[in-house]
C-alpha positions in Angstrom: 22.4 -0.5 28.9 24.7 -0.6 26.4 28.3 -1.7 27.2 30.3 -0.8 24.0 28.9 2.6 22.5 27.4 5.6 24.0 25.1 7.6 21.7 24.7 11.2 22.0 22.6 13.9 19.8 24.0 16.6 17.2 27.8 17.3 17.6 29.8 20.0 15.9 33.3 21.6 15.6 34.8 22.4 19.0 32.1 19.9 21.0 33.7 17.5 23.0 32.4 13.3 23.3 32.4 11.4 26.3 33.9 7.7 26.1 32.0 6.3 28.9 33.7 2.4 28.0 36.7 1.0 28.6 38.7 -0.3 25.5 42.5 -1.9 25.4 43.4 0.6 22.1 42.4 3.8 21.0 42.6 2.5 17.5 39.4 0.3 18.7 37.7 3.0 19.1 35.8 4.9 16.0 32.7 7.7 16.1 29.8 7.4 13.5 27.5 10.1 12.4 23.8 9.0 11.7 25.3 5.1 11.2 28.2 6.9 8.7 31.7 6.3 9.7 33.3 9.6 10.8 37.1 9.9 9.3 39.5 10.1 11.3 41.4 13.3 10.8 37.5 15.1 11.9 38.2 13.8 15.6 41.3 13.8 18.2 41.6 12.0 21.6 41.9 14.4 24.6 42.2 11.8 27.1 41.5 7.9 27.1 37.6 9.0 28.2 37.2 12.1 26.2 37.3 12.9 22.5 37.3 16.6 20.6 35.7 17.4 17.6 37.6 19.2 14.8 37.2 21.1 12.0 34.8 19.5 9.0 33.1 17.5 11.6 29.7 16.2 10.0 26.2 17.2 11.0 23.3 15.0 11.9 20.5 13.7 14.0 22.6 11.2 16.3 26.2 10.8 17.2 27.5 7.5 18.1 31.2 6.7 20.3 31.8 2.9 19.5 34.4 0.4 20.2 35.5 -3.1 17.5 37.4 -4.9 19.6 39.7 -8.1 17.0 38.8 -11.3 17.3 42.2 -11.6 18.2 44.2 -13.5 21.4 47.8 -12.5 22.5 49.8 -15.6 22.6 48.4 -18.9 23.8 49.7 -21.1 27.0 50.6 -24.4 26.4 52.2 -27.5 28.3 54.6 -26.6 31.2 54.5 -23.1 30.0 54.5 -20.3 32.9 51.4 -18.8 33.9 52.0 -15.3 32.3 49.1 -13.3 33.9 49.4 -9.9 31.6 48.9 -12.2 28.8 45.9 -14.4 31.0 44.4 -10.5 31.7 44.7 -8.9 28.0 42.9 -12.1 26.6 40.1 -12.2 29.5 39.6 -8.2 28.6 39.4 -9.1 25.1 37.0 -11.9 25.5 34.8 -9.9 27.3 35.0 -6.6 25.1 33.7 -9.0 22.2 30.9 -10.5 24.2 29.6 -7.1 25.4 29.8 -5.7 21.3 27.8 -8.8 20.6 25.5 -8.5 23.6 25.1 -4.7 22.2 24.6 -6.0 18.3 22.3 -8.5 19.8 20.0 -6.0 20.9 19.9 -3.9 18.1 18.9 -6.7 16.4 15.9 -7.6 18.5 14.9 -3.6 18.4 14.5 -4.4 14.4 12.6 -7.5 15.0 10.3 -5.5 16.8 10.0 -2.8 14.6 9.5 -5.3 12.0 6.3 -6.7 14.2 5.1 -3.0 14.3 5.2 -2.3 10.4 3.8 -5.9 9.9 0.6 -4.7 12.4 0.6 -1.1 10.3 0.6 -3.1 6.6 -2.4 -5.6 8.5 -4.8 -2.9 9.3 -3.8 -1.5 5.7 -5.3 -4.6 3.9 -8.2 -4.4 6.5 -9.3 -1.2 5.2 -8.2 -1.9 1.8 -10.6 -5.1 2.2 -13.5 -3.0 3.8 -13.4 -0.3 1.2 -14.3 -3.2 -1.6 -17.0 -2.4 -3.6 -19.4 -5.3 -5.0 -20.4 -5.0 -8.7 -24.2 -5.7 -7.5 -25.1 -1.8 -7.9 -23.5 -1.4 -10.8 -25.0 -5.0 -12.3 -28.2 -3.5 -11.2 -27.8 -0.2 -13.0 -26.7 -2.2 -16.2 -29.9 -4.4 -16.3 -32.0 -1.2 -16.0 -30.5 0.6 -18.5 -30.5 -2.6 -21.0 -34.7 -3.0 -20.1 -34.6 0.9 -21.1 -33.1 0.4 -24.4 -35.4 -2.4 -25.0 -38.2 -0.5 -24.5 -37.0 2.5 -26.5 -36.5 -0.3 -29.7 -39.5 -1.4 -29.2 -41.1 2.2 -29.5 -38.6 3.1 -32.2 -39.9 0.1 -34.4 -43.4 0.8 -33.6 -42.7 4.2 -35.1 -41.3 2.8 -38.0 -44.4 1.0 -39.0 -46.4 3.7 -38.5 -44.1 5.5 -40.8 -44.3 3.0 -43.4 -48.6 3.3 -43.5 -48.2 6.7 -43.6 -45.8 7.1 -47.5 -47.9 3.8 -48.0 -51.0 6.6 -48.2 -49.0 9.0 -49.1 -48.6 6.9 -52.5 -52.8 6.2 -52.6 -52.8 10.0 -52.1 -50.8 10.8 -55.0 -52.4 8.1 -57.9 -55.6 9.7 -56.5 -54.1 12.9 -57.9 -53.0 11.9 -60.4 -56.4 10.6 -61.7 -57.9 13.7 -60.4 -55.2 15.9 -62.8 -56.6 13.5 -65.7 -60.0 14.2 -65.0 -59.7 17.8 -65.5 -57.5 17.3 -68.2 -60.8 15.2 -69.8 -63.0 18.2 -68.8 -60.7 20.7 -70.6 -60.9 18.8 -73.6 -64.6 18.9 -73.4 -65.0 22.1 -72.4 -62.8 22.9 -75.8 -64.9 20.8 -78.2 -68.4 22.2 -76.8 -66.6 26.1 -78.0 -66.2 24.3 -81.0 -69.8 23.3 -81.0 -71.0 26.6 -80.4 -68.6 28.3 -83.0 -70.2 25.7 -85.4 -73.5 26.7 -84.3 -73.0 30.5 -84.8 -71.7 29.7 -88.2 -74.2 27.4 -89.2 -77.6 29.2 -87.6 -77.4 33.2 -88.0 -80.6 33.6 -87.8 -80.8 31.9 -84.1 -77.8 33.8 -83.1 -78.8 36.0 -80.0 -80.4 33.0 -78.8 -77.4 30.1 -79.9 -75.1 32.6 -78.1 -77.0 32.7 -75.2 -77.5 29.0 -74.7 -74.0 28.4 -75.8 -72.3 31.1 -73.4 -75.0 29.2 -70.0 -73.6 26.0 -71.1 -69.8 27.0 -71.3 -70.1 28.5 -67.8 -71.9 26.1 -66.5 -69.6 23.0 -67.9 -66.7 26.2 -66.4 -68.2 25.4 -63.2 -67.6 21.3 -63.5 -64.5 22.4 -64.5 -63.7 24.6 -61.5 -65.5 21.6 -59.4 -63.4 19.1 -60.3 -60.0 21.2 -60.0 -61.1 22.4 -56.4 -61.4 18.3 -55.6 -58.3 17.9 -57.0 -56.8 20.3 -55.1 -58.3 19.5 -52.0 -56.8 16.1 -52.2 -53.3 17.4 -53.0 -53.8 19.1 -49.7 -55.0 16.4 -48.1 -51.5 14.6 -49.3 -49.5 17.4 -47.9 -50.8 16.9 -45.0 -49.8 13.7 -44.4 -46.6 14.1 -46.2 -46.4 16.7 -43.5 -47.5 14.0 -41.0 -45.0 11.6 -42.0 -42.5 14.0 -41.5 -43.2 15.0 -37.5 -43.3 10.9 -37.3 -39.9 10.8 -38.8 -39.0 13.7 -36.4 -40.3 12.1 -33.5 -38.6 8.6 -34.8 -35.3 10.5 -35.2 -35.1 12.4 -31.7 -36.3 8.8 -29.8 -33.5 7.0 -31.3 -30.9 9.5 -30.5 -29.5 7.3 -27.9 -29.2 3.9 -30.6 -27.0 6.6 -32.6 -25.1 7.3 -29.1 -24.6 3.5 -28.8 -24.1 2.7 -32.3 -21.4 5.4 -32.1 -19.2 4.5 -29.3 -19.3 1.1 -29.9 -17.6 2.0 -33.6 -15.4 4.1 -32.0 -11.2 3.8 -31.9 -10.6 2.1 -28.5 -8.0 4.2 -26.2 -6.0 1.9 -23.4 -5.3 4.7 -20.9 -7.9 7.7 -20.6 -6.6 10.8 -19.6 -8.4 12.9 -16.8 -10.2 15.4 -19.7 -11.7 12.4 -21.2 -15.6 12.6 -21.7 -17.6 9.7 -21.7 -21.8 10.2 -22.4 -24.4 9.4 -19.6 -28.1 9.5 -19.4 -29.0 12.0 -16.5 -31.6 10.7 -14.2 -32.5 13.4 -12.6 -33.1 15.4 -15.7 -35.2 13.2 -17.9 -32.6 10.8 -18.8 -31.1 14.0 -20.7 -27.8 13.0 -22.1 -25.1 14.2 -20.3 -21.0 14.2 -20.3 -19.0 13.2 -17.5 -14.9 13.3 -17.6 -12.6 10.4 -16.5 -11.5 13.0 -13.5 -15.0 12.7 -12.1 -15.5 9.2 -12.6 -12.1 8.6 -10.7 -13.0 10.6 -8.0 -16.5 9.2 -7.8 -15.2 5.5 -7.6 -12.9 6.5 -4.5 -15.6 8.3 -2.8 -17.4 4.9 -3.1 -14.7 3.3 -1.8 -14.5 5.4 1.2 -17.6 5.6 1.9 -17.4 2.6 4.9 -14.8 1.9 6.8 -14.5 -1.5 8.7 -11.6 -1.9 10.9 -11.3 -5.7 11.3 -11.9 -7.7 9.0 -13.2 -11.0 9.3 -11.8 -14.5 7.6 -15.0 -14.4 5.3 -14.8 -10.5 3.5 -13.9 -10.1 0.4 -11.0 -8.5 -1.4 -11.3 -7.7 -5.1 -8.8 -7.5 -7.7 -8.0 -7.5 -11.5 -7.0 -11.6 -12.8 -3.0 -10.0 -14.3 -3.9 -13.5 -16.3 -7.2 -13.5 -17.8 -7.4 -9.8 -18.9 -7.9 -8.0 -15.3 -11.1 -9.8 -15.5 -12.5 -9.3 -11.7 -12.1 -11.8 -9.2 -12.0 -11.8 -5.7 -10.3 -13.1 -2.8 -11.6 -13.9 1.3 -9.8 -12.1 3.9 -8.7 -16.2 4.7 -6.5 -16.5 1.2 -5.0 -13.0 1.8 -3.3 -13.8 4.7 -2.5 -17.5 3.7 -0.6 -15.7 1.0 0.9 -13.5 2.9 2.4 -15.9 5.1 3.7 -17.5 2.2 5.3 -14.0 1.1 7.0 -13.4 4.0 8.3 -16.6 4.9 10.1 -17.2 1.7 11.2 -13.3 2.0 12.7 -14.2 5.5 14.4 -17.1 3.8 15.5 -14.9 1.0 17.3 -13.0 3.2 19.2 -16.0 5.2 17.4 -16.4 8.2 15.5 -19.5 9.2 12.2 -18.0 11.4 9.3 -18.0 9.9 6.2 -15.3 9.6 4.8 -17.0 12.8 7.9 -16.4 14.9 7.3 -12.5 15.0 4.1 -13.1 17.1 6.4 -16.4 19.2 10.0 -15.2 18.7 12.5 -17.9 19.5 14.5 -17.9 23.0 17.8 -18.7 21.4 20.0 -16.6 19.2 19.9 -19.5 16.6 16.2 -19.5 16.6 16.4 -16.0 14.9 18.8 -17.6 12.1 21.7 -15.8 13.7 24.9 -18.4 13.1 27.9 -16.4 12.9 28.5 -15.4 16.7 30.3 -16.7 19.2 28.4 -17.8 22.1 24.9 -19.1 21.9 23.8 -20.0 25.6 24.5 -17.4 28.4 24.6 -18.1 32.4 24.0 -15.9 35.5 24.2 -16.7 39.0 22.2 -15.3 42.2 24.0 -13.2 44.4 26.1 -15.3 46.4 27.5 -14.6 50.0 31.5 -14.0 50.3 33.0 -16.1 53.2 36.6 -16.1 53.7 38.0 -19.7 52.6 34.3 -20.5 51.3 33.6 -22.5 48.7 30.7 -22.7 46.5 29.5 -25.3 44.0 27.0 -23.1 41.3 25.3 -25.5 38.5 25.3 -23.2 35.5 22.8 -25.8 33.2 24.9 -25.0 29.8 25.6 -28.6 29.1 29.1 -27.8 28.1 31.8 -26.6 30.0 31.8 -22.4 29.9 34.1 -20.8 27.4 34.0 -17.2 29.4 34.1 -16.7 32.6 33.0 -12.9 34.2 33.0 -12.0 37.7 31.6 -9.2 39.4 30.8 -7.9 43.0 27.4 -5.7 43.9 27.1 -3.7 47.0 24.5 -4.2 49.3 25.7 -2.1 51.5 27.6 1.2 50.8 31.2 1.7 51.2 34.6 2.4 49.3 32.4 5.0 47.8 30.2 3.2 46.4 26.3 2.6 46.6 24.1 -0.3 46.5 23.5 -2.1 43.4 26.7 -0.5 42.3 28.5 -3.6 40.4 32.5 -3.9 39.6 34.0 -6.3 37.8 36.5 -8.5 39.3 39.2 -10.6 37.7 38.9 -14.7 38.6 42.2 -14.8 40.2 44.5 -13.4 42.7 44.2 -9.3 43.6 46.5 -7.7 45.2 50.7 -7.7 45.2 51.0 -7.9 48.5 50.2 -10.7 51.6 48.0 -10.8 52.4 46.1 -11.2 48.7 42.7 -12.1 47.9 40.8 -13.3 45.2 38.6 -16.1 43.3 39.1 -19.2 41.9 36.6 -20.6 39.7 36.9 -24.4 38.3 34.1 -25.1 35.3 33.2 -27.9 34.3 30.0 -29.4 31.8 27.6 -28.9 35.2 29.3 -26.6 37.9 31.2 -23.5 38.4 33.1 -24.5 41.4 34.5 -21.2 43.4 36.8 -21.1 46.1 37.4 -17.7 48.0 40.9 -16.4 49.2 41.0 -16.3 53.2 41.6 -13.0 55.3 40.6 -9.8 52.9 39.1 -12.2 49.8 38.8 -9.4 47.7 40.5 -6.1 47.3 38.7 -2.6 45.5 39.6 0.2 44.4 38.1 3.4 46.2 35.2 4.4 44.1 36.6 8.5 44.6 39.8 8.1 45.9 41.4 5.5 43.9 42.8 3.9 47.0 43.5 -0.1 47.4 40.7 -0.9 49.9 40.0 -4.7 51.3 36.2 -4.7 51.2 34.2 -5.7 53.9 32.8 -9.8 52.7 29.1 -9.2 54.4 28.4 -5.1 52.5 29.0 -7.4 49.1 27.1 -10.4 47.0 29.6 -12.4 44.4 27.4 -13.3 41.0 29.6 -15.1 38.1 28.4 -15.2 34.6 29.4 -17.7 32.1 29.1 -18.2 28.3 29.5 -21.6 26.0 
């Protein structure tokens, strides 16, 4: 329970807030909207315990009520000086107003430690599934090392075909000088072909009288040395064919060579290529298709993104042990890829967290979210004004009693609070009701009751009035009521 704000939802022009504190000013008292201070001339007092809203007033999620009491005391006793109770009263009131702000501040702050516990949980199982969703570069190794035995193998063919390439224009050339001698052969026969018509013309000149039969003889032999002729040109031209057909061979070899090395020109090609740092998603980058005879293929940049993350999703392992591994890019030695154990990741982030923490001025450690310290100061909280606290057990009320109550601070109590809790109804109030009681005399008129409480470094040392011991205000009438000692238990609280 807070003891110095009450929060509310969405408020409005013409709602009305409930002050459900007390407070020694109204000027101590201020309203926030969503953890925004609320100006003043947006709100009015309509009593001491209720406040309007006016026009402008700002929207939001949560309305707060609050009250800043100073740091302030009215006057101070010294020496022989009176005992001035007003004054004694408006410090005591003051005194406790700041303790309960800092009780309520203390709270809040242990709410954000907590929710500071929770986030740190959330980020954990973050790098659990980060760390399960690592990928090892075995597949991909193995997929390298096949491809590399491919191309090996397609060289190897590739020079093979080379060679047999090479023996082909190598008889390609034998082909051709055979030809060519071929070409001179039937260059010979024409020659001799043309010197026997010379013979024959001779003999017709020479031998009229065996003409008939000269011309005979002469015409068998011409056609028959035609025929050589013809022979030897129809050789000739077989072997020219012969040539063209292996010219012709040659040339599916050099085919066949071309299309198997397709892929060297693919690698000999992007390795050439102008290097681009960031790829864009309509980036292409060749593959050899498996499933379709190692036909080349193109795959964009979008698919290979989306491929890698479906790799990485593939598994999901919710804890992680100290031996998994985390991989990364080496920001020092070109992104080369190195990895980490689950071990070194949170070793660093210890590290990270403690020196953030320290950063930020506090002294615990990563370790204390999960063993928070008992003590204010253990959180690195110095600026507040009591660090050890003190609460009694209920303690019975006996007219002219005393009671000796070792409070274990060490120190003698700066603050002093008394208050009374019914265990049995009356005045109009029900059990487990508490009021707070001043240390002191009540009442203005004999006979008067009250407390009074000595500290010292070990004990609270209480002495009850006699007769009525302590007087109340009627819970619903607002009548001066002397309460009855045995329906009430006295607990004292004290702060150094």
């Amino acid at each position: 329970m807070a003891y110095s704000y009450n929060d509310y939802g969405a408020k409005a022009s013409g709602d009305t807030i409930v002050v459900g504190f007390p407070f020694q000013l109204r000027a101590h008292v201020t309203v926030k909207v969503d953890g925004v201070l609320v100006a003043a001339n947006k709100w009015s007092w309509v009593n001491d315990g209720l406040i309007s809203c006016l026009a402008g007033f700002p929207t939001g999620a949560g309305t707060r009520v609050l009250r800043t009491t100073p740091d302030a005391l009215t006057g101070t006793l010294v020496g022989t000086a009176v005992l001035d109770f007003p004054t004694v009263n408006t410090n005591f009131d003051t005194l406790m107003f700041i303790s309960q702000e800092q009780d309520d501040a203390e709270g809040e702050r242990s709410a954000r430690v907590g929710a500071v516990e929770d986030r740190l949980d959330d980020f954990d199982v973050d790098l659990a599934t980060v760390a399960a969703n690592a990928i090892t570069s075995t597949t991909q190794a193995g997929i390298a090392t096949t491809k590399a035995a491919e191309a090996a193998a397609d060289r190897v063919t590739v020079a093979a075909d080379k060679a047999t390439v090479a023996a082909d224009k190598a008889t390609v050339a034998a082909d051709k000088a055979i030809v060519i001698a071929d070409m001179g052969t039937v260059a010979a026969d024409k020659a001799a072909v043309a010197a026997d018509k010379a013979t024959v013309a001779a003999d017709k000149a020479t031998t009229l009288t065996y003409k008939n039969a000269a011309d005979t003889d002469a015409t068998n032999t011409a056609a028959d040395r035609v025929q050589t002729g013809l022979d030897r040109t129809q050789t000739g031209a077989d072997r020219v064919q012969t040539g063209l057909d292996r010219t012709a061979a040659a040339a599916s070899a050099a085919a066949a060579a071309a299309s198997a090395g397709s892929l060297a020109a693919v690698e000999v090609q992007t390795h050439g290529a102008t290097s681009k740092a960031t790829p864009a998603d309509a980036d292409e980058i060749p593959i050899a298709d498996s499933v379709a005879a190692w036909g080349i293929k193109k795959l964009t940049w979008v698919n290979v993104k989306a491929g890698i993350l479906a790799y990485f999703n593939s598994t999901v392992d919710a804890v992680p042990i100290d031996a998994d591994r985390v991989w990364y890019g080496d920001s020092t030695n070109g992104f080369a890829p190195l990895y980490g154990t689950w071990t070194t990741v949170k070793a660093f982030l210890k590290t990270y967290f403690d020196t953030l923490y320290s950063a930020l001025g506090h002294v615990h450690t990563f370790a204390s979210l999960t063993a928070p310290p008992t003590t204010v100061a253990g959180y690195g909280i110095t600026d507040v004004k009591f660090t050890k606290s003190f609460e009694s057990a209920q303690q019975t009320i006996t007219a002219v009693g005393a009671l000796t109550i070792a409070h274990g601070l060490g120190v003698q109590p700066k603050l002093i609070s008394v208050v009374l809790q019914c265990t049995t109804a009356e005045l109009g109030f029900s059990i487990n009701d508490e009021v707070f009681v001043n240390p002191g005399i009540s009442g203005d008129a004999n006979p008067r009751g009250g407390v009074a409480i000595v500290p010292d470094a070990t004990n609270l040392n209480v002495r009850f009035a006699p007769s009525q011991v302590f007087n109340l205000i009627h819970k619903t009438t607002g009548v001066i009521t002397a309460i009855t000692p045995a329906s009430w238990r006295f607990v004292v609280r004290a702060w150094a």
